[in-house]
PDB file of N, CA, C and O in Angstrom:
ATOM      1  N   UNK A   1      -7.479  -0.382  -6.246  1.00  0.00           N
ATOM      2  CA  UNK A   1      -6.666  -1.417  -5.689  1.00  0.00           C
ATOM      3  C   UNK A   1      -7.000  -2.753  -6.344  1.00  0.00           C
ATOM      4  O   UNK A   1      -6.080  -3.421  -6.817  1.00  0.00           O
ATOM      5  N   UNK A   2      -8.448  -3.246  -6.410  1.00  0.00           N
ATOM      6  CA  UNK A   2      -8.920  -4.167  -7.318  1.00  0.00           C
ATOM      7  C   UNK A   2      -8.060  -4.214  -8.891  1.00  0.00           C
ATOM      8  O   UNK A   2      -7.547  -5.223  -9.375  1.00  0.00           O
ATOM      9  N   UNK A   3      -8.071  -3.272  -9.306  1.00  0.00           N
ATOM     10  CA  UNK A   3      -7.303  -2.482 -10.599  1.00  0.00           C
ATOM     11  C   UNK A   3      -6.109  -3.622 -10.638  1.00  0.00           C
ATOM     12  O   UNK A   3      -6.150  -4.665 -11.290  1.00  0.00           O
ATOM     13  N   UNK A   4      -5.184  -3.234  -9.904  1.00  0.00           N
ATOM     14  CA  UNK A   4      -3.734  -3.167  -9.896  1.00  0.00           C
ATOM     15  C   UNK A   4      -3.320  -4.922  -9.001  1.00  0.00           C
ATOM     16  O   UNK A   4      -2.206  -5.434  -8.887  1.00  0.00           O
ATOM     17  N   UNK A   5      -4.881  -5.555  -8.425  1.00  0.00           N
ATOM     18  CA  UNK A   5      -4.251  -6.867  -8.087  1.00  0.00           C
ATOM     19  C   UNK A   5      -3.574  -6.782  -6.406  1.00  0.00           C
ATOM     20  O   UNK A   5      -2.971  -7.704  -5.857  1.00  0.00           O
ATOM     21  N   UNK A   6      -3.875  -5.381  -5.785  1.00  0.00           N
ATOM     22  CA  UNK A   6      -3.277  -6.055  -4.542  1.00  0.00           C
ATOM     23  C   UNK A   6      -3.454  -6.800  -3.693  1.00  0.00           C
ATOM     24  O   UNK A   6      -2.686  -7.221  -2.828  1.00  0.00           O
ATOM     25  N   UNK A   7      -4.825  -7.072  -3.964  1.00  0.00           N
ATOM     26  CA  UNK A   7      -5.332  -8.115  -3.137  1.00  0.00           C
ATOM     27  C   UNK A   7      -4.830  -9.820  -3.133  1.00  0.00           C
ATOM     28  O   UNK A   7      -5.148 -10.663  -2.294  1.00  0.00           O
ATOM     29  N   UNK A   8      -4.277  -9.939  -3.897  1.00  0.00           N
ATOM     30  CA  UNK A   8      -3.542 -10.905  -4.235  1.00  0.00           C
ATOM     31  C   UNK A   8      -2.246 -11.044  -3.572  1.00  0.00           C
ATOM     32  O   UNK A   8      -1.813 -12.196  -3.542  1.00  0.00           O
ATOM     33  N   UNK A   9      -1.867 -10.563  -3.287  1.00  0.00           N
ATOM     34  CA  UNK A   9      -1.030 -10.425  -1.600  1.00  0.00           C
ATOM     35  C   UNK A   9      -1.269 -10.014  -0.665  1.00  0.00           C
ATOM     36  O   UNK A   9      -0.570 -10.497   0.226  1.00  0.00           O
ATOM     37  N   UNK A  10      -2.276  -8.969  -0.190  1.00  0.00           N
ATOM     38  CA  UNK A  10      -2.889  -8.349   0.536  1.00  0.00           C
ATOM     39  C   UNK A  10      -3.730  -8.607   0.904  1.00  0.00           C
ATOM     40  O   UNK A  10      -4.549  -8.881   0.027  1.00  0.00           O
ATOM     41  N   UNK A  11      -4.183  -8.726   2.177  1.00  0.00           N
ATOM     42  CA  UNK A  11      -5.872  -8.896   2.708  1.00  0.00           C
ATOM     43  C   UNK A  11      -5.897  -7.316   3.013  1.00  0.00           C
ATOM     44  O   UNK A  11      -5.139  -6.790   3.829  1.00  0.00           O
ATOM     45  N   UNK A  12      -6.913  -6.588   2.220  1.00  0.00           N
ATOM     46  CA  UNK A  12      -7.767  -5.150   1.935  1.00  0.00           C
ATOM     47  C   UNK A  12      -9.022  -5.485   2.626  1.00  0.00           C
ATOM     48  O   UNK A  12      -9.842  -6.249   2.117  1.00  0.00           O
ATOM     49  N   UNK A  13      -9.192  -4.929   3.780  1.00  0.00           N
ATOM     50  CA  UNK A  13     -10.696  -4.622   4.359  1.00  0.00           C
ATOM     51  C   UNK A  13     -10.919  -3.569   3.401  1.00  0.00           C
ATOM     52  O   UNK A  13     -10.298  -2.539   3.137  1.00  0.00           O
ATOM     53  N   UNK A  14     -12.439  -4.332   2.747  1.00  0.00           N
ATOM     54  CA  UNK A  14     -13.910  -2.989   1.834  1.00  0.00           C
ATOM     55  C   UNK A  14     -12.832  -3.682   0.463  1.00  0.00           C
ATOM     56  O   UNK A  14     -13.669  -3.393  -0.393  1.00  0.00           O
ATOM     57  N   UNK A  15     -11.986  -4.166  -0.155  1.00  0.00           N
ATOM     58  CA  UNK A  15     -11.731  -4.387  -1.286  1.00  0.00           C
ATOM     59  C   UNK A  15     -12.464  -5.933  -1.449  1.00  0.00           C
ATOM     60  O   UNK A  15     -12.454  -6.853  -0.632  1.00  0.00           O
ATOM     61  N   UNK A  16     -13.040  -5.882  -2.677  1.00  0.00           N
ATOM     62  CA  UNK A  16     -13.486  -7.006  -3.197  1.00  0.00           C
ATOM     63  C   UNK A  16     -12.129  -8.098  -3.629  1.00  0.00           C
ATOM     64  O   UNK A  16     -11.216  -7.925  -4.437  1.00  0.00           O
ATOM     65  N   UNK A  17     -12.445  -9.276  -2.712  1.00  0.00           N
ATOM     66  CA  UNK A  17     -11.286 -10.532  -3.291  1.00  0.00           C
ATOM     67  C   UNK A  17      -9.989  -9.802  -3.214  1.00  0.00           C
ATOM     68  O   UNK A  17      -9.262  -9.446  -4.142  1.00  0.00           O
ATOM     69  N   UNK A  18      -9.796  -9.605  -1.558  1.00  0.00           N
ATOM     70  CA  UNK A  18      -8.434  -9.198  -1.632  1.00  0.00           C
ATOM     71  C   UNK A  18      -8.345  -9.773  -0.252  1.00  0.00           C
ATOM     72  O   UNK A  18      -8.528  -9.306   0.872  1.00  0.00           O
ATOM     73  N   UNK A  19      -8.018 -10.892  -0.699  1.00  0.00           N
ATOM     74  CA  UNK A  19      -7.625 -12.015   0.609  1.00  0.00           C
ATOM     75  C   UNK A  19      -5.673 -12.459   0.280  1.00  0.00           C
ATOM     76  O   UNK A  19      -5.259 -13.598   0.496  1.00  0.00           O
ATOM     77  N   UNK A  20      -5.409 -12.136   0.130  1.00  0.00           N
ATOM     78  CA  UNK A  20      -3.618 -12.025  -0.112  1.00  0.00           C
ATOM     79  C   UNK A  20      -3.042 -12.488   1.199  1.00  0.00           C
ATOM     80  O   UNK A  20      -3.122 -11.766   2.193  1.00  0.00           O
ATOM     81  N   UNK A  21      -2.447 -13.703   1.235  1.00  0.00           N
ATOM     82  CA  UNK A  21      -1.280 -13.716   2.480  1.00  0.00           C
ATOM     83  C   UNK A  21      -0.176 -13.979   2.174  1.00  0.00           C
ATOM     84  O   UNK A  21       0.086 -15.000   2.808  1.00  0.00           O
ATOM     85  N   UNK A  22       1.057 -13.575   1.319  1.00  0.00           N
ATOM     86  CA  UNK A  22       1.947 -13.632   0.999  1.00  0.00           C
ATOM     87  C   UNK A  22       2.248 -11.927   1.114  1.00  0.00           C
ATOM     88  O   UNK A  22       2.903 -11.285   0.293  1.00  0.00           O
ATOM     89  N   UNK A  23       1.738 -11.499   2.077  1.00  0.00           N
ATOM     90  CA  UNK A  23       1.905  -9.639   2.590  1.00  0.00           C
ATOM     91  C   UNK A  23       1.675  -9.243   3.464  1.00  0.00           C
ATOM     92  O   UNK A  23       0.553  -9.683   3.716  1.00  0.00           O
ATOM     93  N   UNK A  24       1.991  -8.606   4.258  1.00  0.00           N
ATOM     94  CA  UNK A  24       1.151  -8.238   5.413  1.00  0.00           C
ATOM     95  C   UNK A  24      -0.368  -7.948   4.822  1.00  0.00           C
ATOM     96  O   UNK A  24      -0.474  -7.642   3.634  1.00  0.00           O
ATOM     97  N   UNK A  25      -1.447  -8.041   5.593  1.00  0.00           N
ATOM     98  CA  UNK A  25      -2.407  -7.284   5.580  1.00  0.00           C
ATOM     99  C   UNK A  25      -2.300  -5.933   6.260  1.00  0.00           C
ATOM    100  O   UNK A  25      -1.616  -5.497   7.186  1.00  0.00           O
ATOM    101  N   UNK A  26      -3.521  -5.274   5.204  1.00  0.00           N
ATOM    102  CA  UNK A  26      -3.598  -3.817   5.733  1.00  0.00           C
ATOM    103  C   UNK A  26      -4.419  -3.519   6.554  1.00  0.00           C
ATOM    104  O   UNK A  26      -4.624  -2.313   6.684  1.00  0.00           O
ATOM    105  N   UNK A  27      -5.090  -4.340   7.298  1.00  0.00           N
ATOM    106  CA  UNK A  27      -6.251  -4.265   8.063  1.00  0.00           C
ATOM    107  C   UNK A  27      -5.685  -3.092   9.437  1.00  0.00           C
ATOM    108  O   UNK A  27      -4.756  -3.466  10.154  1.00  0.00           O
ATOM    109  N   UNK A  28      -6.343  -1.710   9.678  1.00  0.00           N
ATOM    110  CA  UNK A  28      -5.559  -1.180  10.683  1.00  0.00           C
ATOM    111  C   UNK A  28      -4.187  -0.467  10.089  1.00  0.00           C
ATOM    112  O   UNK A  28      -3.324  -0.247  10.939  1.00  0.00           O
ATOM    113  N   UNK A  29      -3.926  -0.131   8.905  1.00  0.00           N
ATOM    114  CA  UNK A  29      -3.007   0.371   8.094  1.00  0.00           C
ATOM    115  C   UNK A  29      -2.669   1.603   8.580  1.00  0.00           C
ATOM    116  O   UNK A  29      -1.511   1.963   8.371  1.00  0.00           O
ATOM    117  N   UNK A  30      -3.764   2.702   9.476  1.00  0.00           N
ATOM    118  CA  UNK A  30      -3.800   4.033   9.762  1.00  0.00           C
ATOM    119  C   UNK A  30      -3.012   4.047  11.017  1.00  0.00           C
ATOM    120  O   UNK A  30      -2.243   4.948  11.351  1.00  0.00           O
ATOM    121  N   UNK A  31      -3.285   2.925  11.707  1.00  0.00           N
ATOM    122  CA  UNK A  31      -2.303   2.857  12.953  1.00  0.00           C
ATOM    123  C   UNK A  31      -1.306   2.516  13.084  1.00  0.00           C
ATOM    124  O   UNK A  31      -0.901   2.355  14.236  1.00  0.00           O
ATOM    125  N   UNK A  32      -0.148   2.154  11.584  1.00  0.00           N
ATOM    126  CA  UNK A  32       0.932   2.017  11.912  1.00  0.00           C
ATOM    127  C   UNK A  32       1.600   3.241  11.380  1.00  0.00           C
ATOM    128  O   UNK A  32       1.116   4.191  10.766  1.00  0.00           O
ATOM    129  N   UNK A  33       3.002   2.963  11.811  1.00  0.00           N
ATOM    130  CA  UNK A  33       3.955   3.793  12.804  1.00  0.00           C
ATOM    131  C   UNK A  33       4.754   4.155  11.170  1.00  0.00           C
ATOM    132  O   UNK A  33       5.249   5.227  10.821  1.00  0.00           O
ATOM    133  N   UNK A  34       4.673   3.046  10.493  1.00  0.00           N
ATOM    134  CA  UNK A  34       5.968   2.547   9.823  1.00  0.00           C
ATOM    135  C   UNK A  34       5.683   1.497   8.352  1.00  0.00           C
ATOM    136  O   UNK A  34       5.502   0.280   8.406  1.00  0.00           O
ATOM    137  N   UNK A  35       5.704   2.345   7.075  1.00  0.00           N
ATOM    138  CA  UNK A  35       5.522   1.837   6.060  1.00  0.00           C
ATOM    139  C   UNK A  35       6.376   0.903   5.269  1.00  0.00           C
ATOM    140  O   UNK A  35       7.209   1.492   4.581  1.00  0.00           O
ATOM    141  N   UNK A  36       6.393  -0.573   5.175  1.00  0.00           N
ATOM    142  CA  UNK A  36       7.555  -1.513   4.483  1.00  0.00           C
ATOM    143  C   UNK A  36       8.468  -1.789   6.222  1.00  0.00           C
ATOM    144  O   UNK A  36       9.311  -2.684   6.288  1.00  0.00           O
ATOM    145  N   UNK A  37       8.242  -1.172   7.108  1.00  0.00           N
ATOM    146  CA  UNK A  37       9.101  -1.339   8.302  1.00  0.00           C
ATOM    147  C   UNK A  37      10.277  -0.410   8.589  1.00  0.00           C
ATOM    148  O   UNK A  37      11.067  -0.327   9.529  1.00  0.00           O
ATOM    149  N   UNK A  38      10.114   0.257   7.452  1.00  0.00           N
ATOM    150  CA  UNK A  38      11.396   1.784   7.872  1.00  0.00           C
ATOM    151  C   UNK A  38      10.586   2.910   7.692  1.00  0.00           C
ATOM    152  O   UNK A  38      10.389   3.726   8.592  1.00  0.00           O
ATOM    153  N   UNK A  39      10.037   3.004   6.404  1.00  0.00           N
ATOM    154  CA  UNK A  39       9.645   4.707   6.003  1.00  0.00           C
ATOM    155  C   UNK A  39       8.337   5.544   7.153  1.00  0.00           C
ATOM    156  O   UNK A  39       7.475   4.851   7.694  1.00  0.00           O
ATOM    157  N   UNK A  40       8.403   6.985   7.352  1.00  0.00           N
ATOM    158  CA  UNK A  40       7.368   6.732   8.437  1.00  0.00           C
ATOM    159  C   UNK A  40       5.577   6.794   7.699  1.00  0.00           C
ATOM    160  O   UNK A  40       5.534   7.330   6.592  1.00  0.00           O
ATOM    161  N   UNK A  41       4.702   6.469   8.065  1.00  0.00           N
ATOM    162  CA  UNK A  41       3.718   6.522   7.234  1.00  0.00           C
ATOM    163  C   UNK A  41       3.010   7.385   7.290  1.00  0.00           C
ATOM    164  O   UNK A  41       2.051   7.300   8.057  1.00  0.00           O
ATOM    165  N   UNK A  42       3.216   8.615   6.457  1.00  0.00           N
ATOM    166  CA  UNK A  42       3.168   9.919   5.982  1.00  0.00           C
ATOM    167  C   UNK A  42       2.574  10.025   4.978  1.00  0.00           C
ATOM    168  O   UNK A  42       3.206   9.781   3.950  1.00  0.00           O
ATOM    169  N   UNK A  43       1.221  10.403   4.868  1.00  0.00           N
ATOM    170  CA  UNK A  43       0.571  10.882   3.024  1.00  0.00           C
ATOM    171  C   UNK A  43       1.644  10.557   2.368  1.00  0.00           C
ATOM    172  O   UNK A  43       1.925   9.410   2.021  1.00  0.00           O
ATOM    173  N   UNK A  44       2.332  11.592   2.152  1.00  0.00           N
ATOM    174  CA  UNK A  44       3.548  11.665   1.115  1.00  0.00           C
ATOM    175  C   UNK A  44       4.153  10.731   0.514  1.00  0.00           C
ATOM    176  O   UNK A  44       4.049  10.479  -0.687  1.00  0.00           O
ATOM    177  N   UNK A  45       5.038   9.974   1.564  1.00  0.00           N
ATOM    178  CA  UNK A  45       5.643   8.693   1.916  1.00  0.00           C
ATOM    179  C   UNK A  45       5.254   7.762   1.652  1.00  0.00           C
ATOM    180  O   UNK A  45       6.177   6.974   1.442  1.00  0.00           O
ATOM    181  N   UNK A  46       3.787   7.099   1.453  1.00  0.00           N
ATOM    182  CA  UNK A  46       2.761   6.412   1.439  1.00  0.00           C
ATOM    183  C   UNK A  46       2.275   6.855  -0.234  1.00  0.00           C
ATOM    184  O   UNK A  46       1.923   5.917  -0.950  1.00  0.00           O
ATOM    185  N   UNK A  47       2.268   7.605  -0.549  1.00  0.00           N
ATOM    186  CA  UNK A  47       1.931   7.675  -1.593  1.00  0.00           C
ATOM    187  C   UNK A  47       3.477   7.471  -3.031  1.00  0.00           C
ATOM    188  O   UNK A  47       3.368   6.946  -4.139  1.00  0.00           O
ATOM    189  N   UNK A  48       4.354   7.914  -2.593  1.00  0.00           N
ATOM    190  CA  UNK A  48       5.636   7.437  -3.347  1.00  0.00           C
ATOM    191  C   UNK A  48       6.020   6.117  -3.585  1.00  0.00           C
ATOM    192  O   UNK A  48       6.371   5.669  -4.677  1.00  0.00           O
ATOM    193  N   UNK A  49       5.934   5.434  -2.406  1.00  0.00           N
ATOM    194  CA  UNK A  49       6.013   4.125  -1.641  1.00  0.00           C
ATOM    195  C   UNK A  49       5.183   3.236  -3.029  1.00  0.00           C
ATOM    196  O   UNK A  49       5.795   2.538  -3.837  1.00  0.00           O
ATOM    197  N   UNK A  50       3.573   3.491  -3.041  1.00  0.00           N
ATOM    198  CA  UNK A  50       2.953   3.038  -3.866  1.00  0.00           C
ATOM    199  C   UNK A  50       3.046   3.160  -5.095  1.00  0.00           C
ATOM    200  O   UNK A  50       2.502   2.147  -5.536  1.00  0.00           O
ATOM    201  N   UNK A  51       3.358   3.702  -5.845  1.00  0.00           N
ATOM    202  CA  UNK A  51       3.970   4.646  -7.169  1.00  0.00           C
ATOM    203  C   UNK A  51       5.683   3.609  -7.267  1.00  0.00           C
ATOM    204  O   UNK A  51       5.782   2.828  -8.213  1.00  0.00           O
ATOM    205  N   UNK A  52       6.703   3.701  -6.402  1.00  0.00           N
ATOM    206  CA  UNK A  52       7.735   3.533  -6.740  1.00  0.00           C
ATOM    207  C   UNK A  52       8.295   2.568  -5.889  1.00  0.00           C
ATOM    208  O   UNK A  52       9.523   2.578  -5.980  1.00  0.00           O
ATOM    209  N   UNK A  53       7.722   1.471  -4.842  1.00  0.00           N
ATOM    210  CA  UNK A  53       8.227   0.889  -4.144  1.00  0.00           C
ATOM    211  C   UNK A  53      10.004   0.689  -3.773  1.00  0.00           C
ATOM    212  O   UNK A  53      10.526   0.914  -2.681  1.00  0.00           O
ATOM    213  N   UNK A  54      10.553   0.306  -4.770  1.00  0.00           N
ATOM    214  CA  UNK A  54      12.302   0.550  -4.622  1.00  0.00           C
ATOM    215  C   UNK A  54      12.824   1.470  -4.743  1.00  0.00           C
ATOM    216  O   UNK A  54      14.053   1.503  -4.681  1.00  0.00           O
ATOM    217  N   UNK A  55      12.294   2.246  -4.899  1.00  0.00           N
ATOM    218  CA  UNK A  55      12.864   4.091  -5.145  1.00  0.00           C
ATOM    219  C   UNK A  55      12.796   4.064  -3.337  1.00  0.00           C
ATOM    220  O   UNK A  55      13.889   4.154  -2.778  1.00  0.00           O
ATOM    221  N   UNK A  56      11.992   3.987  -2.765  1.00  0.00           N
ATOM    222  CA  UNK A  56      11.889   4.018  -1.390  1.00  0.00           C
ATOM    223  C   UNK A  56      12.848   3.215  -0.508  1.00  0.00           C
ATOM    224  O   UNK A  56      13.676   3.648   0.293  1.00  0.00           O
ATOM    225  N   UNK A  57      12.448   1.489  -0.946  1.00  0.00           N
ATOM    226  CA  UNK A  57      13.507   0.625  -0.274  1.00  0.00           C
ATOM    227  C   UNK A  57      14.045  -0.426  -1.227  1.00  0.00           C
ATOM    228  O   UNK A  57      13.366  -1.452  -1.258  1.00  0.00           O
ATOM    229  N   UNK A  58      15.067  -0.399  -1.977  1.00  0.00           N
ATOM    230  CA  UNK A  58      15.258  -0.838  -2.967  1.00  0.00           C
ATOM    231  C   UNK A  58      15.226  -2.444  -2.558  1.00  0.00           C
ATOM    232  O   UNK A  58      15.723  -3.123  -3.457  1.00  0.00           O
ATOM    233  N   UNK A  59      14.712  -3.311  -1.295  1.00  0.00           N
ATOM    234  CA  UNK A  59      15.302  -3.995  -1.490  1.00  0.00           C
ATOM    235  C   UNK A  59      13.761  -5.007  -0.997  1.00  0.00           C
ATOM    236  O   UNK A  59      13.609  -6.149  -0.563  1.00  0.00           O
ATOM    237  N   UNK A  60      12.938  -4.008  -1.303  1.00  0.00           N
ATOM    238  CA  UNK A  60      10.997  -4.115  -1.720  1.00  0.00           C
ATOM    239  C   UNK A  60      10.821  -5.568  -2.029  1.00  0.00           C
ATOM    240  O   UNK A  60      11.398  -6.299  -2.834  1.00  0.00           O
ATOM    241  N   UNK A  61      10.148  -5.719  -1.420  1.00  0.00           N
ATOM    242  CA  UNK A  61       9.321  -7.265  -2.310  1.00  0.00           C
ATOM    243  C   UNK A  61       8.335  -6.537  -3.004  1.00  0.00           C
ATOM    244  O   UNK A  61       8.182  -7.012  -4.130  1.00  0.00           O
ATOM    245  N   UNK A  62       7.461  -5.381  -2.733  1.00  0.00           N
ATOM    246  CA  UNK A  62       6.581  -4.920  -3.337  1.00  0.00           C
ATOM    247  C   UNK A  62       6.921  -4.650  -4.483  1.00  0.00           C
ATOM    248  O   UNK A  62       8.066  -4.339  -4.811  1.00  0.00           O
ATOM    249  N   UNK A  63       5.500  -4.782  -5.572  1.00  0.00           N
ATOM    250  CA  UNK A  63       6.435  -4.708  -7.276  1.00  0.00           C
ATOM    251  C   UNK A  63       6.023  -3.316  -7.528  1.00  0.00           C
ATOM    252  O   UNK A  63       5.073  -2.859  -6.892  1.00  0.00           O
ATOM    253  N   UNK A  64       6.645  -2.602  -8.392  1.00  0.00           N
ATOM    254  CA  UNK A  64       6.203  -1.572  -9.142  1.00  0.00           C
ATOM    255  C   UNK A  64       5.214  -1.596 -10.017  1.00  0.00           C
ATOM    256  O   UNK A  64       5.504  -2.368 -10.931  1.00  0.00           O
ATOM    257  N   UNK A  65       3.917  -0.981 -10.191  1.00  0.00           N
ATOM    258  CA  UNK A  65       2.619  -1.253 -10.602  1.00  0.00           C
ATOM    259  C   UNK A  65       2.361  -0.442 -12.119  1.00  0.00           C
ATOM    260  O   UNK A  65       1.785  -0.631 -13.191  1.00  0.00           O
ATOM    261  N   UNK A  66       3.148   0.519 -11.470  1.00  0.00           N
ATOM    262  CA  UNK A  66       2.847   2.060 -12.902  1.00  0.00           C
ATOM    263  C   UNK A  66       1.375   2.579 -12.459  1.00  0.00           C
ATOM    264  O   UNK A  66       0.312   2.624 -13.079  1.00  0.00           O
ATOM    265  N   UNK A  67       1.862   3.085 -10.669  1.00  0.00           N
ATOM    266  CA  UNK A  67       0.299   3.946 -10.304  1.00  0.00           C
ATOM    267  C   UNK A  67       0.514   5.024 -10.895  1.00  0.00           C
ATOM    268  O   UNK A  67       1.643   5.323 -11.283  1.00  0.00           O
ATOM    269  N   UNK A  68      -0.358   5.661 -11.036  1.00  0.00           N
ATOM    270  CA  UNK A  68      -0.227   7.223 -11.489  1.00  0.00           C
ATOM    271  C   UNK A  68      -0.273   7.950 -10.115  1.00  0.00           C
ATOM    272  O   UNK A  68      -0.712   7.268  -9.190  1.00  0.00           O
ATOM    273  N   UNK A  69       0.122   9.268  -9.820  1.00  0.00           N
ATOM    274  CA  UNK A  69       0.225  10.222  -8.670  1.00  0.00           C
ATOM    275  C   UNK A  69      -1.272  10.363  -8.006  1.00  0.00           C
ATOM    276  O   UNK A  69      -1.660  10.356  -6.838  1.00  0.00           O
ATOM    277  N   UNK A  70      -1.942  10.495  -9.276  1.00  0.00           N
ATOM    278  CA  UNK A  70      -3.590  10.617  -8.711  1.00  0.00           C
ATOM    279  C   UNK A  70      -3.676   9.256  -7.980  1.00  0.00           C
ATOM    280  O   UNK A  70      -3.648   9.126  -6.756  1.00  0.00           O
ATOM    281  N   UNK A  71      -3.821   7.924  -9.191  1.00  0.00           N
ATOM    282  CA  UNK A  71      -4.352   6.776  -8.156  1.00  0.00           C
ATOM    283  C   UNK A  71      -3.568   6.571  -6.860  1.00  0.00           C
ATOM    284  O   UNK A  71      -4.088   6.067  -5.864  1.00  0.00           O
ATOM    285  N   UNK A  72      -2.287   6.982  -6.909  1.00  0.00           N
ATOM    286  CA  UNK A  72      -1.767   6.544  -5.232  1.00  0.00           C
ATOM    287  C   UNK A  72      -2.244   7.494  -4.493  1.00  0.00           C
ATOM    288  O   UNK A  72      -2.448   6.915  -3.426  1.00  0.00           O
ATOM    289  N   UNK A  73      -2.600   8.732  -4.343  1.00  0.00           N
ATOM    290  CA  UNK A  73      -3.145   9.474  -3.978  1.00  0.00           C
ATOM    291  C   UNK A  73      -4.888   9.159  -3.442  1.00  0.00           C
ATOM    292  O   UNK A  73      -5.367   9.600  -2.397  1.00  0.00           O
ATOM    293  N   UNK A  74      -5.633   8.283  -4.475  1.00  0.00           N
ATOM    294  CA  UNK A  74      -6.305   7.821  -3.692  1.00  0.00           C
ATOM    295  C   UNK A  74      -6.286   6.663  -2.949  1.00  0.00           C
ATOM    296  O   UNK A  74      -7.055   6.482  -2.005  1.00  0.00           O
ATOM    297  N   UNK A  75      -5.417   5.825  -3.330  1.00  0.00           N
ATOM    298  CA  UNK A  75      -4.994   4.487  -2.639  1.00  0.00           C
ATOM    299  C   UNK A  75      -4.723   4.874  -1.175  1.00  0.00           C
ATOM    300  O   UNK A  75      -5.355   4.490  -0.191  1.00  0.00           O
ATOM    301  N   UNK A  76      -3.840   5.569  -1.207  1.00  0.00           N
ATOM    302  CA  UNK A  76      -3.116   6.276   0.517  1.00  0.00           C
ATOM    303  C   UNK A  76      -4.353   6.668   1.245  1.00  0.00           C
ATOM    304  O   UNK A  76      -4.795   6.252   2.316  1.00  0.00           O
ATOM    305  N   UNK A  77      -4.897   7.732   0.264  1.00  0.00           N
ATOM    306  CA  UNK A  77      -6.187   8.052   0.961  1.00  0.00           C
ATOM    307  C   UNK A  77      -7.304   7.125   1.516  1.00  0.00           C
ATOM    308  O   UNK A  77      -7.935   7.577   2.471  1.00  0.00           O
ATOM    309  N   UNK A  78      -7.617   5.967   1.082  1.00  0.00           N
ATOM    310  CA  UNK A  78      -8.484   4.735   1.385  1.00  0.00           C
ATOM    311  C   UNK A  78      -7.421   3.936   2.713  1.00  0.00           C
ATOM    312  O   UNK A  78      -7.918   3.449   3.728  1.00  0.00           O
ATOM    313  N   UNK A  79      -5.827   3.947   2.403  1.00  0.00           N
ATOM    314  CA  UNK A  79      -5.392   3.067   3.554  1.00  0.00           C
ATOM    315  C   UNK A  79      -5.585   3.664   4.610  1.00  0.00           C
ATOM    316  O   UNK A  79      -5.802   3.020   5.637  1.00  0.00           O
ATOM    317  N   UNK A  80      -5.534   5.777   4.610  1.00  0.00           N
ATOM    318  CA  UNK A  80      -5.513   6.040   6.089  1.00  0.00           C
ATOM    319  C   UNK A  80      -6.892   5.468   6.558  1.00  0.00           C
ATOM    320  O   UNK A  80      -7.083   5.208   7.745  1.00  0.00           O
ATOM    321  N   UNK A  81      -7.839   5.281   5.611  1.00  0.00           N
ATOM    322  CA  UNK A  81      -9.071   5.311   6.722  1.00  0.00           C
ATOM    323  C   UNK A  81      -9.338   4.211   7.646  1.00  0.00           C
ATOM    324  O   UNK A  81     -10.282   4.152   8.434  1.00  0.00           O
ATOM    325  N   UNK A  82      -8.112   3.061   7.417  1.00  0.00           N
ATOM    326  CA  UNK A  82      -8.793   1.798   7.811  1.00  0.00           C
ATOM    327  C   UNK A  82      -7.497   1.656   9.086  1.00  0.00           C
ATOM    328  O   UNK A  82      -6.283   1.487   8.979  1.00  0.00           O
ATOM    329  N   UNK A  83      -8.355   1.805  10.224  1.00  0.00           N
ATOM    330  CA  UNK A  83      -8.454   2.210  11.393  1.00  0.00           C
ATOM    331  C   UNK A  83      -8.699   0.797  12.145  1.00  0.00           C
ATOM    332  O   UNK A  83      -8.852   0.766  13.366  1.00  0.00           O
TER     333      UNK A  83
END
């Protein structure tokens, strides 16, 4: 996540310098309902989402990064944990 700069919109609890408020923060990311505010937040879903943001909701503020399947895969995996 450091990698790719999300912290720069994002406040990431456990990411180094990822104080971002021009985004929601993810603080508690595992307990929502609802990814971007429509998609539901599903491994899957959550991991596409990150990879392809407007493929999902074309109408994204989130930018397209060029994750690979693996890194969103662990990205998703680090957001469920934060509880």
């Amino acid at each position: 996540m450091s990698q790719y700069q999300c912290g720069s919109c994002h406040a990431i609890p456990g990411v180094a310098d990822a104080r971002g408020v021009s985004a929601v923060s993810l603080e508690g990311f595992a307990r929502r309902s609802y990814i971007g505010g429509r998609l539901p937040n599903r491994p899957s879903t959550l991991e596409a989402w990150i990879i392809d943001p407007h493929a999902q909701i074309a109408a994204a503020n989130m930018p397209a990064l060029a994750v690979s399947p693996e890194q969103a895969r662990d990205m998703a995996a680090y957001l469920r944990t934060l509880k």
